[in-house]
N, C-alpha and C positions, 0 to 999 in steps of 0.2 A: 504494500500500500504506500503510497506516496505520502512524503513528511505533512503535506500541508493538501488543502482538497483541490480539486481540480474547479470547484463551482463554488463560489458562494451564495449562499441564500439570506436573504434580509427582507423582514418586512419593517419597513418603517412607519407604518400609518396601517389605519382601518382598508382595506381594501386594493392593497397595494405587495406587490411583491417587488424583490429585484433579484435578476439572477445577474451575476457578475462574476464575468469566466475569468479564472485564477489563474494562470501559467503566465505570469509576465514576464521573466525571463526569455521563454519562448513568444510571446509576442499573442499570447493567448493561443497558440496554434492548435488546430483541432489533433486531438490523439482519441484513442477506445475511451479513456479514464474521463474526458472530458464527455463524450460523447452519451454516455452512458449515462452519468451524473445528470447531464442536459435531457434524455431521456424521462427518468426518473419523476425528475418535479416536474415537468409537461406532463407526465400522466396524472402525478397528483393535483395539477389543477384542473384534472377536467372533474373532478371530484371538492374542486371548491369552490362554492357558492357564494362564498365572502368575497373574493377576490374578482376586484374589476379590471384593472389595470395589470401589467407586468411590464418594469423596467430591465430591457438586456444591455447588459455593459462590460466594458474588459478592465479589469486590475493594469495599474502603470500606463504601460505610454499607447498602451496598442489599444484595440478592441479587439479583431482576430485576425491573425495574418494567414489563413485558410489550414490547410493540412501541412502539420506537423512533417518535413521534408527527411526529417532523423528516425523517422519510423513511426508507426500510426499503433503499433500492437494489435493484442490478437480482443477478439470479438470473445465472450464465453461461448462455448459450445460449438465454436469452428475448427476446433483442434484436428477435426477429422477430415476434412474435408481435403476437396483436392484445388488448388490452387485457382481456376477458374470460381470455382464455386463460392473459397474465399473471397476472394475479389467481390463478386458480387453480394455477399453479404455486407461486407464493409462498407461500398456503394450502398447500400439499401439504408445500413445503421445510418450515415450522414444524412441523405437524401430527406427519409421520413423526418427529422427534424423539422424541414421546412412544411411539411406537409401535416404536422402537430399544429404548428406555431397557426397554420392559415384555417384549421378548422377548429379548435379551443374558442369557447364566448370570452375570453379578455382581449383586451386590448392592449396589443404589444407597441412598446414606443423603443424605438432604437437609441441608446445614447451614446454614439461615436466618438469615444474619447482620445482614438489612432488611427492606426494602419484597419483597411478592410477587405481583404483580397482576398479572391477566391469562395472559398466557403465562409470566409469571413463577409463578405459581399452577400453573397447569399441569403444569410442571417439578416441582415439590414433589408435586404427586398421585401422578405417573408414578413417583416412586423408591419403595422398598417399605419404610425408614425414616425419619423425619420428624422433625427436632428443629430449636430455635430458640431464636434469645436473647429476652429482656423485650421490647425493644423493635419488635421482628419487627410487622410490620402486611400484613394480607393481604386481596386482594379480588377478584375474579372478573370484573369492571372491563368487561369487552367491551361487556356494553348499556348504559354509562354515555358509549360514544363511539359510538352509531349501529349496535353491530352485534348481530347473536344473542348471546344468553348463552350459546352451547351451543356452545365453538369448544375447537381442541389436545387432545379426549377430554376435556376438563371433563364434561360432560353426563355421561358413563357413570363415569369417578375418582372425582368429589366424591360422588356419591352410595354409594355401594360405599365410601366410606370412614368417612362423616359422617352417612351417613340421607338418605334422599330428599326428607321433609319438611323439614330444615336445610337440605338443600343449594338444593334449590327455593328459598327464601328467598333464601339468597344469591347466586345465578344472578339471580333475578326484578329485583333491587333494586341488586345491585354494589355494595351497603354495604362500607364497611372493617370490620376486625373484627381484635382485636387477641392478640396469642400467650395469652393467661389464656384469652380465646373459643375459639379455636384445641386449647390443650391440652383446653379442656372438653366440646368435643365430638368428640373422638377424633381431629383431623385430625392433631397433635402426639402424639409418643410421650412430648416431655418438652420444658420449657421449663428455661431457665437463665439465669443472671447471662451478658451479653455476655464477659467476661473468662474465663468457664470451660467457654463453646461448644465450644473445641479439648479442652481435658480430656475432654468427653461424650465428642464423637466418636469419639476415640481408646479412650474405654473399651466403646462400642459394637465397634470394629474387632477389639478383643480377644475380644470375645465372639465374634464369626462367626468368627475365622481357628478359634477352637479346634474347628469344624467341618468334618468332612471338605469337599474340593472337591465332588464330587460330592453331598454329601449336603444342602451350602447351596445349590447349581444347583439341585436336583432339588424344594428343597421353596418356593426363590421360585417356580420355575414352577408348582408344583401349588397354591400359593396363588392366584394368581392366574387358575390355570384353572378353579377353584372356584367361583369368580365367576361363570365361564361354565356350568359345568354344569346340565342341567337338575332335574339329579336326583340325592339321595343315595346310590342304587346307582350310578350312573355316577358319581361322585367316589370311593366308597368301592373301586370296580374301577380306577381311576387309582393310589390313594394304594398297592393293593394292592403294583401290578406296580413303582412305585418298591422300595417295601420290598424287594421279591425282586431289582431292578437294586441294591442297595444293597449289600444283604446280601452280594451276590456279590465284593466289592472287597477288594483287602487293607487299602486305608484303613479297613474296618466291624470286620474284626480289629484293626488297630493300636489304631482308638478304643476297642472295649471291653477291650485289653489296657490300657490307657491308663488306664480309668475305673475298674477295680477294682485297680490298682495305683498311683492317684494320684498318676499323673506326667504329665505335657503329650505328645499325641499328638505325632510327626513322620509328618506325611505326605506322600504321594507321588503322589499324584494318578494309583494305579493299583488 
C-alpha cells in the first residue's frame, strides 16, 4: 500500500464533496491505485443523496498529467489474463470513469489547478463545470505517445464542448494550449489568479446548492442528453416531462415561495 493515498476525500460543507487526486510528485498521473480509489467514491455517491455538488482537483502544481508513463500497474483480478485482454481491461478501468462522472445526479465542477493532459483532459471534459487558474496548461496528448487521439470519450466531450473543427485540431496535433486558449474557446467557464481558484469554486457551489436537488439532477442530465438527441421534438418532449416531474415536489413550492419573498430556499429533497 502506498505511504500516503492516492485520492483525497473532503467534504467541506452540507452537500459538497471534493475529490483531490494525490500523486503530486507524479503530476497527479493516473496509475490502478488512483484509478481505483476514483472508482470507489463515484460509486458511493450514487448512493448519496446528501451530496449535490462534487469538487475534482489535483494536490500541488498539477491536476493530472494523464497516465502515469512509469507504469500504470496491475488491475485486481487480471493476473491471469493474456496480454490483449489486459490491455483492454485497463482501457475499460480509465475509460468508465468518465462514463460515472457523466451519469451520477451531482454536479461535477473541474478545479484546474495544473497540467491537464491526456486522461487528465479527459477528467475536465466529463464534469459539467470547468474553471482554472492562469497557469492551467492543457492537451489531449494520446497521439503525441503512439496512441489514437480518440481515447477516455475525448472524441465525442471535446467536440460537444469546443466545436468539432477546434477540437479536431487538437486531437490531430496534441499541441499544448494554455487557460486564455482554453477560456477562448469555451472549454473554460472562467479563468482566474491561482490564489483565488478556491474563492471561484466556492462561489460556483453557492450558486447550484440555491437549486433545488432534484431540479440540479434533473437539468445536468437533460443537458447532457441533449447532446444525444436526435431531434428538437424529442429534447423539447424530455425537457417537457422534467418540468411536470418538477413541478410536482415540495422543493418547486419552497423555491418559488422563496423567490418572491426573497429569502434563501431550505430544502428537503422531497
Amino acid at each position: 500500500m502506498p505511504s500516503t493515498p492516492p485520492l483525497i476525500v473532503e467534504r467541506p460543507r452540507e452537500g459538497v464533496v471534493v475529490l483531490r487526486l494525490n500523486r503530486p510528485e507524479q503530476l497527479n498521473a493516473m496509475n490502478s491505485e488512483l484509478i481505483e480509489a476514483l472508482h470507489i467514491e463515484l460509486d458511493l455517491l450514487t448512493r448519496d443523496t446528501a451530496c449535490r455538488t462534487v469538487v475534482l482537483t489535483g494536490s500541488g502544481r498539477g491536476f493530472c498529467a494523464g497516465l502515469d508513463l512509469g507504469g500504470y500497474g496491475t488491475i485486481p483480478g487480471t493476473e491471469e489474463l493474456g496480454p490483449v485482454q489486459t490491455t483492454l481491461a485497463t482501457q475499460n478501468h480509465i475509460a468508465s470513469l468518465v462514463q460515472k462522472i457523466r451519469r451520477l445526479p451531482q454536479v461535477f465542477i473541474a478545479a484546474v489547478n495544473g497540467a491537464a493532459a491526456g486522461g487528465g483532459l479527459a477528467l475536465v471534459c466529463a464534469c459539467d463545470i470547468r474553471l482554472a487558474t492562469e497557469s492551467a496548461i492543457f492537451a489531449v496528448s494520446f497521439i503525441r505517445v503512439g496512441f489514437s487521439g480518440c481515447d477516455i470519450g475525448v472524441s465525442w466531450l471535446l467536440p460537444r464542448i469546443v466545436g468539432a473543427g477546434r477540437a479536431h485540431e487538437l486531437m490531430l496535433t496534441g499541441r499544448r494550449f494554455g487557460s486564455d486558449e482554453a477560456l477562448r474557446i469555451g472549454l473554460l467557464a472562467d479563468v482566474v489568479e491561482p490564489e483565488r481558484l478556491q474563492e471561484r469554486v466556492e462561489a460556483t457551489i453557492d450558486s447550484l446548492l440555491e437549486a433545488a436537488p432534484m431540479s440540479l439532477a434533473l437539468t445536468k442530465r437533460g443537458m447532457w442528453l441533449s447532446l444525444e438527441i436526435p431531434s428538437f421534438d424529442t429534447a423539447v418532449e424530455m425537457e417537457n416531462r422534467q418540468q411536470v416531474l418538477t413541478s410536482a415536489t415540495a422543493d418547486q413550492s419552497e423555491a418559488m415561495s422563496a423567490f418572491t419573498e426573497r429569502r434563501t430556499a431550505e430544502f428537503r429533497n422531497h
